[in-house]
C-alpha positions in Angstrom: 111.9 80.0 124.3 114.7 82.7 125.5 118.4 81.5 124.4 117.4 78.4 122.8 120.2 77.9 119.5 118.6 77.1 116.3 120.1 75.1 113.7 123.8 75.7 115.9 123.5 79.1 114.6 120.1 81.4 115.5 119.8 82.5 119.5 116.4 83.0 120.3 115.7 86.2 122.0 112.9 88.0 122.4 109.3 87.9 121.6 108.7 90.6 119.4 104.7 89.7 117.6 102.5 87.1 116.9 100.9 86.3 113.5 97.3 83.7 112.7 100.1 81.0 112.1 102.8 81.2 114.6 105.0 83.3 117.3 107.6 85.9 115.7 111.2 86.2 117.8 114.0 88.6 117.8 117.4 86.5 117.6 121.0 86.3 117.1 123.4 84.9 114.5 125.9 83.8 116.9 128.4 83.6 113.6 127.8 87.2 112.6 126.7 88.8 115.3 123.4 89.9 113.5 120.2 90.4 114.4 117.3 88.0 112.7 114.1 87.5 113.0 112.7 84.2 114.1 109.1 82.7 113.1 108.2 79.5 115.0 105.4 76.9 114.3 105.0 74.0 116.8 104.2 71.0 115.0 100.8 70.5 116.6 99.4 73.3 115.4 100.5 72.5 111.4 103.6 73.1 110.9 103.0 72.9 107.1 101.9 76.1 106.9 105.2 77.1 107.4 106.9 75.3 104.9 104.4 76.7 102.4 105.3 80.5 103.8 108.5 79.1 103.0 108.4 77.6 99.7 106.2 81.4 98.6 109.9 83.5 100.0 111.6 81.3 98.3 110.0 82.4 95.3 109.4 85.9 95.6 113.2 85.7 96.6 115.3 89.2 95.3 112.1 91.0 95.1 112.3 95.1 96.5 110.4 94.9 100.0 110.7 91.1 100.1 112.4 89.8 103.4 115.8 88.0 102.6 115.4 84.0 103.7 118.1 83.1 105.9 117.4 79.5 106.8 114.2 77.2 107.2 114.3 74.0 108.7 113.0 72.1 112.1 114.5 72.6 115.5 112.8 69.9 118.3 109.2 70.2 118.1 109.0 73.5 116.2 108.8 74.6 112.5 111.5 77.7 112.5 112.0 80.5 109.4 114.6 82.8 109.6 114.7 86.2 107.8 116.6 89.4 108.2 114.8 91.5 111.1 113.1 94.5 109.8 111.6 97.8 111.4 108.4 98.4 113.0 105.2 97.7 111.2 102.7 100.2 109.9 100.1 100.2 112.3 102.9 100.8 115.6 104.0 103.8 113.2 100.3 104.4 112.9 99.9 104.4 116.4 103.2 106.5 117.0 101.6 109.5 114.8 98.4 109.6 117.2 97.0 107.2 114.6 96.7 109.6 111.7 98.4 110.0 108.8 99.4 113.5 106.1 98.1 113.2 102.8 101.9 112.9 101.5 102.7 110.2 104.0 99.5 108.3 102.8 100.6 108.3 99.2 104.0 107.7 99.8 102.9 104.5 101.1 100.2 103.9 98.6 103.3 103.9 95.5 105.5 101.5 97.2 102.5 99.4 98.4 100.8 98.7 94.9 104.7 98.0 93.8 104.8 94.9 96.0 101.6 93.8 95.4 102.4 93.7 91.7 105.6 92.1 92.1 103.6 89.6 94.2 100.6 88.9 91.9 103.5 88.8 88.7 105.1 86.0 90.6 101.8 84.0 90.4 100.7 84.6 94.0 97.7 86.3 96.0 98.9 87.6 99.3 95.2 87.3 101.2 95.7 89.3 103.9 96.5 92.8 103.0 96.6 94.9 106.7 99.4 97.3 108.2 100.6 95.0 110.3 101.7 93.0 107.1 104.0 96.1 106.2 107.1 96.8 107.6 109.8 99.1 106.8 113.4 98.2 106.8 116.3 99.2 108.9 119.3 101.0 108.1 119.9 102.1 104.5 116.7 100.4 103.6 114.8 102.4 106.5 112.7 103.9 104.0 111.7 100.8 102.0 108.4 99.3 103.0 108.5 95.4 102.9 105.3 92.8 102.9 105.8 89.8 105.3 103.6 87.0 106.4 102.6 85.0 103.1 100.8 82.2 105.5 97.8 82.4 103.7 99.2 82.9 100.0 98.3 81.2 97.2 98.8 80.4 93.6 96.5 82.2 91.6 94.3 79.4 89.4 92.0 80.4 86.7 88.6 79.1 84.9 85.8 77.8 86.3 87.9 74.3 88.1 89.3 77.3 90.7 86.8 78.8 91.7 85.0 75.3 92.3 87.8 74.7 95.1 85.7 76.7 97.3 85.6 79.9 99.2 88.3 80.9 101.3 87.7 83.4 103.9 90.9 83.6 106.1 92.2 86.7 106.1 91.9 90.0 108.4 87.5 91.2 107.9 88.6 94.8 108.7 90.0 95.2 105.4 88.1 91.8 103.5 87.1 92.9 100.1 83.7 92.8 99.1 84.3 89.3 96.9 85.5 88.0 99.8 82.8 88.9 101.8 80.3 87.3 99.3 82.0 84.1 99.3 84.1 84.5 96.0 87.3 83.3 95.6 90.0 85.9 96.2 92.1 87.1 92.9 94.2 90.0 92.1 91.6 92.8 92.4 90.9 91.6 96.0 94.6 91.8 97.7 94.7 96.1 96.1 90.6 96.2 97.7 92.2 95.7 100.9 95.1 97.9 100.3 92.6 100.5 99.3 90.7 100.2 102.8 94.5 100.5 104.5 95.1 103.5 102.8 91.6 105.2 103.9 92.3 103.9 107.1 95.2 105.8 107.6 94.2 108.6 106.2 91.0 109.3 108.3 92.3 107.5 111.1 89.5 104.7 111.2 87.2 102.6 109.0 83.4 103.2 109.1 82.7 99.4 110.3 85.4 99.9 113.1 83.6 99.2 116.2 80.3 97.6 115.7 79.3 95.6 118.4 78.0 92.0 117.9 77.2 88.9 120.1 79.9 86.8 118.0 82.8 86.7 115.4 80.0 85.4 112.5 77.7 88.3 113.4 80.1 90.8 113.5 81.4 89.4 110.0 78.0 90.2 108.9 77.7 93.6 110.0 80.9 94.7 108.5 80.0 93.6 104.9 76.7 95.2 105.1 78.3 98.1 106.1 80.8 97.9 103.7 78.7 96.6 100.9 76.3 99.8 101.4 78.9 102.4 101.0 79.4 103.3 97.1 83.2 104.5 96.3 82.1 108.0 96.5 80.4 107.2 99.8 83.3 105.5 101.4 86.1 108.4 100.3 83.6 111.4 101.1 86.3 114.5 102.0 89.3 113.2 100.6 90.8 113.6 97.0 89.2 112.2 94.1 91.6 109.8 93.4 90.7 107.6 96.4 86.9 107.5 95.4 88.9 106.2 91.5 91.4 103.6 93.2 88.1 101.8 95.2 85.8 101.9 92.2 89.0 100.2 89.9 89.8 97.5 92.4 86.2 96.7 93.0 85.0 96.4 89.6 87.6 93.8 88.4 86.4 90.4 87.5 88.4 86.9 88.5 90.4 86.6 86.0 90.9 90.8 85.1 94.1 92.0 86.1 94.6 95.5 88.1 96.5 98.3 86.1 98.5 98.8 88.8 100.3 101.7 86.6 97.3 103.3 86.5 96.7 103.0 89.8 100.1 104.4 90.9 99.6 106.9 88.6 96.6 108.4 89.8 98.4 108.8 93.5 101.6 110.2 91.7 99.7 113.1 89.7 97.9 114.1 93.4 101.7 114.0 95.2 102.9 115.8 92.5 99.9 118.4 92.2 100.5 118.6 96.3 103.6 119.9 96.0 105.3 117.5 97.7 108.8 116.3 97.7 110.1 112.7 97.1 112.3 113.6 100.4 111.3 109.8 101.6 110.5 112.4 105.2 107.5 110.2 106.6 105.4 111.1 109.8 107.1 109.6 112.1 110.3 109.9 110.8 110.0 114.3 111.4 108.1 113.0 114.9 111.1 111.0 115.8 113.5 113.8 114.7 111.6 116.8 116.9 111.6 114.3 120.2 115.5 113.7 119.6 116.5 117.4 118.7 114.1 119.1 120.5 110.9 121.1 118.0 113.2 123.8 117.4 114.6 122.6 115.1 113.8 122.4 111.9 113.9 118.9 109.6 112.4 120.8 106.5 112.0 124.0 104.9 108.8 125.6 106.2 108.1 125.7 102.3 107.7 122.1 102.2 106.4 121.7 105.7 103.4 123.5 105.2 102.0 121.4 102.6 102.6 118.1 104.9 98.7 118.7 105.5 96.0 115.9 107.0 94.3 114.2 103.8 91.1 115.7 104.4 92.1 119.1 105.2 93.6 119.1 101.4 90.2 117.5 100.1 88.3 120.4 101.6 90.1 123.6 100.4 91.0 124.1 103.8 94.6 124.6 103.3 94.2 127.3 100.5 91.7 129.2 102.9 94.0 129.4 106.0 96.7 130.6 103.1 94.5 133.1 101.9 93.2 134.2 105.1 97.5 134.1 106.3 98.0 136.7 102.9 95.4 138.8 104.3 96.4 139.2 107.3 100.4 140.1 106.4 98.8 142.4 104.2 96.7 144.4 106.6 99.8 144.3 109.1 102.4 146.0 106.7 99.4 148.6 105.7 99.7 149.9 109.2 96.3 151.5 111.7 
């Protein structure tokens, strides 16, 4: 595929990921000099469901964390969208913090990810496959933006009983599946923020409790998962962290088809926690102080030790272990300036 010219204007470069419905390359705008990224979809393997990904950009076009459309069109035997190229995905920036993220880092990416589901959902449209790897951050002056790609499997939202007659759809990533989906329901608004939920636990305990079940096949492994899943109450699933994970799960999972989410709610309940953290809206993610200590060596301070100290591990904050190790720091600096 190297150096092949799309549309007299895109250079394809380099293979940079693969999604369910096509191959995702790095590329040139030989006009501009810009980088782009490229999504190809051979025509054998139903190109349509390109043009549909598309048609969904098109209209969630202007939208905060939505990836500018460049061009869409065919180029030989191959479907090709072109969008502005973005910054790595959450799960390589997951993997880049020793896959586990602060509390703070967790609920930045909690406010701006119910955002663009909302925006998503108020356009008319279910996103179906909520996962880190469908989150990117931008590049740049937009480095600290978090955008939602790969709308393959989107849909319109429908409604009444003719809907949910179309049939089940079950397409998605079963990691983070919601329960509905699992059951054989049709997906709606609660389900896309279900999924977003699991994310969020996922990265802030560093693995899901259906992560590595073994199985003879896909199906039965499928099957494993939602028992597991389907076994574990809210409180259950969010044991150790703050409260206000164990209330986002039980909110998303008790919505009916046609109930909307209150997403202010929502990011509300994650605001009040930052807020009662301490924290600062400094947009200072994991991996962007990770990043700063390998290039300027850990000397080097990119924070206040005020407001590094509270940059603590989800759990740890859950379990009062951070006002222990204070209490047992006081101690100590008292005992030291009392003298033998």
């Amino acid at each position: 595929m190297k150096d092949i010219l799309v549309n007299e204007r895109y250079r394809v470069d380099y293979k940079i990921g693969q999604g369910g419905f096509g191959l995702v390359y790095a590329g040139t705008d030989i006009q501009t000099n810009a980088q782009v990224a490229l999504k190809l979809m051979s025509y054998a393997n139903d190109a349509d469901i390109l043009n549909a990904e598309a048609e969904v950009y098109k209209s969630l076009s202007g939208g905060t964390g939505i990836p500018r459309v460049l061009w869409y069109g065919e180029e030989c035997e191959y479907s090709v969208l072109a969008h502005e190229i973005l910054g790595p995905s959450l799960e390589d920036l997951f993997n880049y913090c020793d896959r586990r993220f602060s509390l703070k880092t967790v609920l930045l990416l909690a406010d701006q990810a119910i955002s663009r589901i909302e925006y998503i959902h108020k356009k008319g449209f279910l996103h179906r496959d909520i996962k880190p790897d469908n989150f990117l951050m931008g590049l740049g002056r937009q480095g600290n933006v978090l955008y939602t790609i790969d709308f393959g499997l989107a849909k319109e939202h429908g409604s009444g009983e003719l809907w949910r007659l179309c049939g089940p759809f079950f397409g998605g990533t079963v990691r983070y599946a919601s329960i509905n989906n699992h059951n054989g329901r049709e997906h709606s608004w609660g389900d896309d923020l279900e999924s977003l939920g699991y994310v969020l636990l996922y990265f802030a305990r560093g693995s899901l409790p259906w992560q590595g079940m073994k199985a003879a096949n896909d199906k039965e492994r499928t099957e494993l998962i939602k028992d597991k899943k389907m076994s574990l109450s809210a409180k259950a699933l969010c044991e150790g962290l703050p409260l206000e994970f164990t209330q986002y799960i039980e909110h998303t999972r008790s919505l009916g088809f046609e109930e909307r989410p209150k997403y202010a709610y929502l990011r509300l309940l994650f605001r009040r926690l930052f807020a009662a953290q301490g924290y600062q809206h400094d947009n200072v993610f994991d991996w962007t102080e990770k990043l700063f200590h390998e290039m300027h060596g850990s000397s080097v301070e990119l924070a206040p030790p005020s407001s590094r100290k509270k940059n603590r591990p989800a759990k740890e904050v859950a379990t009062g272990k951070v006002s222990k190790n204070r209490q047992n720091r006081k101690a100590r600096q008292r005992a030291s300036k009392k003298g033998p």
